[in-house]
C-alpha positions as CSV (number, residue, x, y, z in Angstrom):
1,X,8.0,-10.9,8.7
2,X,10.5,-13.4,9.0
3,X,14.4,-12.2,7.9
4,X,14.8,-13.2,4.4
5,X,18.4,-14.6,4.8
6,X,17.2,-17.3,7.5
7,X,14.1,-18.2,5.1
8,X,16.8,-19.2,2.6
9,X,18.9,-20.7,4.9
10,X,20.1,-24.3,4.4
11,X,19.2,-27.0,7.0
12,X,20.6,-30.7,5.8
13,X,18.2,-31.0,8.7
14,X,15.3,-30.1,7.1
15,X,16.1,-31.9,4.0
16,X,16.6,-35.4,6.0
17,X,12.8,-34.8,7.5
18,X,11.4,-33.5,4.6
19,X,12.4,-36.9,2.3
20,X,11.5,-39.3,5.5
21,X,8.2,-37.6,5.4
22,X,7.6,-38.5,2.0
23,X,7.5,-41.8,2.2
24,X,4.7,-43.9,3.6
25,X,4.3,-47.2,5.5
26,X,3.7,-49.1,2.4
27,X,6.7,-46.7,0.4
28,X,4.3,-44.5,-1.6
29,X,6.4,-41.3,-1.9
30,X,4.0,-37.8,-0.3
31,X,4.7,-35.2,-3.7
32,X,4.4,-32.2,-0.9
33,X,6.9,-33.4,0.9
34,X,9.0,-34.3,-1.6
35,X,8.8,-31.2,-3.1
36,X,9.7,-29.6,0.4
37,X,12.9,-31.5,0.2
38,X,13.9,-30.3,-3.4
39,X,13.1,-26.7,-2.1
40,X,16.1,-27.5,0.5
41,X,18.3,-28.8,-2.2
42,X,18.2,-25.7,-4.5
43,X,18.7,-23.4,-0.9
44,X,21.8,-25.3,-0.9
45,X,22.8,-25.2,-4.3
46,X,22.4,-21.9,-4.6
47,X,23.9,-20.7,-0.9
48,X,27.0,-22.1,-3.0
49,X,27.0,-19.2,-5.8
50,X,25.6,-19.5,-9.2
51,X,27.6,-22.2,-9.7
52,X,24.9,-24.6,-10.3
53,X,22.1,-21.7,-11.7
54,X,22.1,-24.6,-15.2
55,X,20.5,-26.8,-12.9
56,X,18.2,-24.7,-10.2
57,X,16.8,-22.5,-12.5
58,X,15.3,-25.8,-14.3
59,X,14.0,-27.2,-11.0
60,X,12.6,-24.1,-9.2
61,X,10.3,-24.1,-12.3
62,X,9.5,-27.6,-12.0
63,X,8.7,-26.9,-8.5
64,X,6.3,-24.6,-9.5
65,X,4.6,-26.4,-12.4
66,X,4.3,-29.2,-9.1
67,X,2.9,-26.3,-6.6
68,X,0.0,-25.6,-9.2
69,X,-1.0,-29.6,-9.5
70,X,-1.2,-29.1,-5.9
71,X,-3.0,-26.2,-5.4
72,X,-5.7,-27.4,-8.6
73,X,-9.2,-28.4,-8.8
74,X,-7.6,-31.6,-9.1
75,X,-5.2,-31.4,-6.5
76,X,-7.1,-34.7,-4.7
77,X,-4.9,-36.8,-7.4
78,X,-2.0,-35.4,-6.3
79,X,-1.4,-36.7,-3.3
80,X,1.1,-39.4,-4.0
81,X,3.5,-39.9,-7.2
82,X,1.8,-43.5,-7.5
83,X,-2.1,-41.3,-7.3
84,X,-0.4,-39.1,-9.7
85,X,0.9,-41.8,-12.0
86,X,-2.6,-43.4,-11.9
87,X,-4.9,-40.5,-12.5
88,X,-2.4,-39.0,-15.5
89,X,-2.8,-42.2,-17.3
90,X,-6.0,-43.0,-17.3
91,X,-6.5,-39.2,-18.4
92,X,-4.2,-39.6,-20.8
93,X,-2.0,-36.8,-19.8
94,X,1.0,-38.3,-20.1
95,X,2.8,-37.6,-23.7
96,X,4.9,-40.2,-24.2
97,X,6.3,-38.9,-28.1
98,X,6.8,-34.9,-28.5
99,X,3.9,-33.0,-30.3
100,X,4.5,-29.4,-30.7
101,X,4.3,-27.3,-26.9
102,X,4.6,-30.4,-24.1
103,X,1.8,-30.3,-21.3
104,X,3.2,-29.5,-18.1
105,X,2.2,-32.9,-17.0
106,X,3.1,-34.1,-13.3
107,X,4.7,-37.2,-14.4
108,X,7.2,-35.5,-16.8
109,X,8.0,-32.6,-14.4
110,X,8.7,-35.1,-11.7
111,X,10.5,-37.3,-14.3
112,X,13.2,-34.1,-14.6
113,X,13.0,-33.8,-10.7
114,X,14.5,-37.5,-10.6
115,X,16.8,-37.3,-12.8
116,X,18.5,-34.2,-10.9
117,X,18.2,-36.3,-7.5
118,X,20.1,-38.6,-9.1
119,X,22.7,-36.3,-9.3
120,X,22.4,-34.9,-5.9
121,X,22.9,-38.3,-4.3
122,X,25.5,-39.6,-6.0
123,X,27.0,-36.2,-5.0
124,X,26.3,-36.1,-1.3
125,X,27.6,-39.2,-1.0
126,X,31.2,-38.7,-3.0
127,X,30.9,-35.9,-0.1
128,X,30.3,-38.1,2.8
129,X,33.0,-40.7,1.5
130,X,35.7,-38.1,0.7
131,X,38.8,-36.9,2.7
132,X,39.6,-33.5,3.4
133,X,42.1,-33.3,0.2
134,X,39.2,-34.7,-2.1
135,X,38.4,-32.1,-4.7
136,X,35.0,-31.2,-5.1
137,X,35.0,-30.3,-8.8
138,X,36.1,-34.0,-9.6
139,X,33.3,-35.4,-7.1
140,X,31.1,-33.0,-8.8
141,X,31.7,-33.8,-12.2
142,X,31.8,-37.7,-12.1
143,X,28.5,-37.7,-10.1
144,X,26.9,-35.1,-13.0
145,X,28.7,-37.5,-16.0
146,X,26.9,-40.9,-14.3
147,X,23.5,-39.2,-14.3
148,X,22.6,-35.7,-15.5
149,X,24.8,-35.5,-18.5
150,X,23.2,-37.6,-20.6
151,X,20.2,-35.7,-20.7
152,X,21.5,-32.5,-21.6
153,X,22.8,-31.0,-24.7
154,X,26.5,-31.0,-25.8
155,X,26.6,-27.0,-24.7
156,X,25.5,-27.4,-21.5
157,X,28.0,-30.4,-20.6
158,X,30.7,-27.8,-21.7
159,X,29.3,-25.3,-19.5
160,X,28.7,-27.8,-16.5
161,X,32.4,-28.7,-16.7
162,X,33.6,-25.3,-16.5
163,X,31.2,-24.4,-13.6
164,X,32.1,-26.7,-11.6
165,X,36.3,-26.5,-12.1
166,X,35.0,-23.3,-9.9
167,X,33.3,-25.0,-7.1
168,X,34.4,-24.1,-3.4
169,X,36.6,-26.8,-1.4
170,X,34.9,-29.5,0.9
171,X,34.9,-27.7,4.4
172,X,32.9,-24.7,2.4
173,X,30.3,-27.6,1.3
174,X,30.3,-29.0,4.8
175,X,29.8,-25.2,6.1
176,X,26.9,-24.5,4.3
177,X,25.2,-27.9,5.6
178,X,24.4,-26.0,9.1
179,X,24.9,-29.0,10.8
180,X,28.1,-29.2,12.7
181,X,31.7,-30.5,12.8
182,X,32.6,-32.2,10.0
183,X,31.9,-35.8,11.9
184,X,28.3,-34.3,12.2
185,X,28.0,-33.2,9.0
186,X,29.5,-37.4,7.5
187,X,26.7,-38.7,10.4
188,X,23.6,-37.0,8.8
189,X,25.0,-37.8,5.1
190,X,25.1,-41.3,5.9
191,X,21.4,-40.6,7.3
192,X,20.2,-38.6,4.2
193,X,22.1,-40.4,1.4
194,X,20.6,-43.9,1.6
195,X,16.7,-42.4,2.4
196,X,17.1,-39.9,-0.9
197,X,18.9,-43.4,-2.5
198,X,15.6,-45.3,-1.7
199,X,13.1,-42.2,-2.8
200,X,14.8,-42.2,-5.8
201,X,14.2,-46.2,-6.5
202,X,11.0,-46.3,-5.8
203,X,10.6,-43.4,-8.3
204,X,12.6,-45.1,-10.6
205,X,10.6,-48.3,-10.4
206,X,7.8,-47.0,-10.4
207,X,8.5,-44.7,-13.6
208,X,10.1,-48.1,-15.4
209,X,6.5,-50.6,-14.4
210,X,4.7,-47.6,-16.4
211,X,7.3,-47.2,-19.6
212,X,7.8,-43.2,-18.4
213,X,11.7,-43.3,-17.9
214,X,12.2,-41.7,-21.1
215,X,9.5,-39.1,-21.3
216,X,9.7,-36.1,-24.0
């Protein structure tokens, strides 16, 4: 059996392959590999303390919401997010207003997905950009406040803000990363940044042509 600590190691690495895998010739985005590359994310976030727990706990059960659309009778629709998109709609398994307990749907539980990516690169690139006396609780917090906050209650700003006032110094972040020297660690940020930049357009696009940017 494999040591549990390296299982759960982070690999920036892994992450950069796993979100260039997900996307096709003709930019359709692969949901198991994307998924594989969210599974990174949270093995960073969380190999940084439960600093961020607000925002993996949410996530790691989206992942699995996503792992049990794969792993359906049904999986054969979800292949891509644009198959996805397609066979949810003309199923009519997309709740666009709230009615009582929410299906699960794929398109919602990536919609939430998104929205936390959004977050993630706005941060790793604050990250990549930053000098070895930029604080990361300000990077942190302004990426959070231009995408995440505005989906979440007042309570869970409040807690956000405090979380991440605790939030270890840059050459802890760059640590983590496995990569390198810090010049290694900028080089593959500059790789991953703009390739999780365009997965997330095409998401959003996509999500926009359809009217789902604002589901329930």
């Amino acid at each position: 059996m494999a040591d549990t600590s390296e299982e759960q190691k982070f690999s920036l690495r892994e992450v950069l392959d796993s979100f260039r895998a997900c996307l096709s010739e003709n930019k359709e985005i692969f949901i198991e590999d994307y998924i594989a590359g969210w599974r990174g994310l949270v093995r960073f976030l969380n190999s940084l303390g439960s600093v961020f727990s607000f925002i993996t706990k949410d996530a790691v059960a989206k992942i699995q919401i996503m792992g049990n659309h794969l792993k359906s009778e049904n999986r054969e629709h979800y292949v891509t997010f644009q198959s996805m998109v397609k066979y949810e709609l003309e199923n009519e398994q997309v709740e666009f207003h709230k009615r009582g307990n929410l299906y699960e749907s794929g398109c919602r539980t990536i919609l939430r997905l998104h929205r936390g990516l959004q977050w993630l690169q706005l941060f790793l690139d604050r990250l990549r950009t930053s000098t070895e006396d930029s604080k990361t609780s300000v990077m942190c917090s302004e990426a959070y406040n231009e995408s995440l906050a505005k989906y979440h209650p007042w309570i869970i700003r409040k807690a956000a803000g405090v979380a991440f006032c605790a939030l270890p110094g840059r050459p802890t972040f760059f640590e983590v990363m496995n990569v390198g020297t810090p010049e290694q660690v900028v080089a593959m940020l500059g790789e991953a940044v703009p390739l999780i930049a365009e997965v997330y357009n095409i998401t959003e696009e996509l999500y926009a042509q359809h009217n789902m940017l604002d589901l329930p």
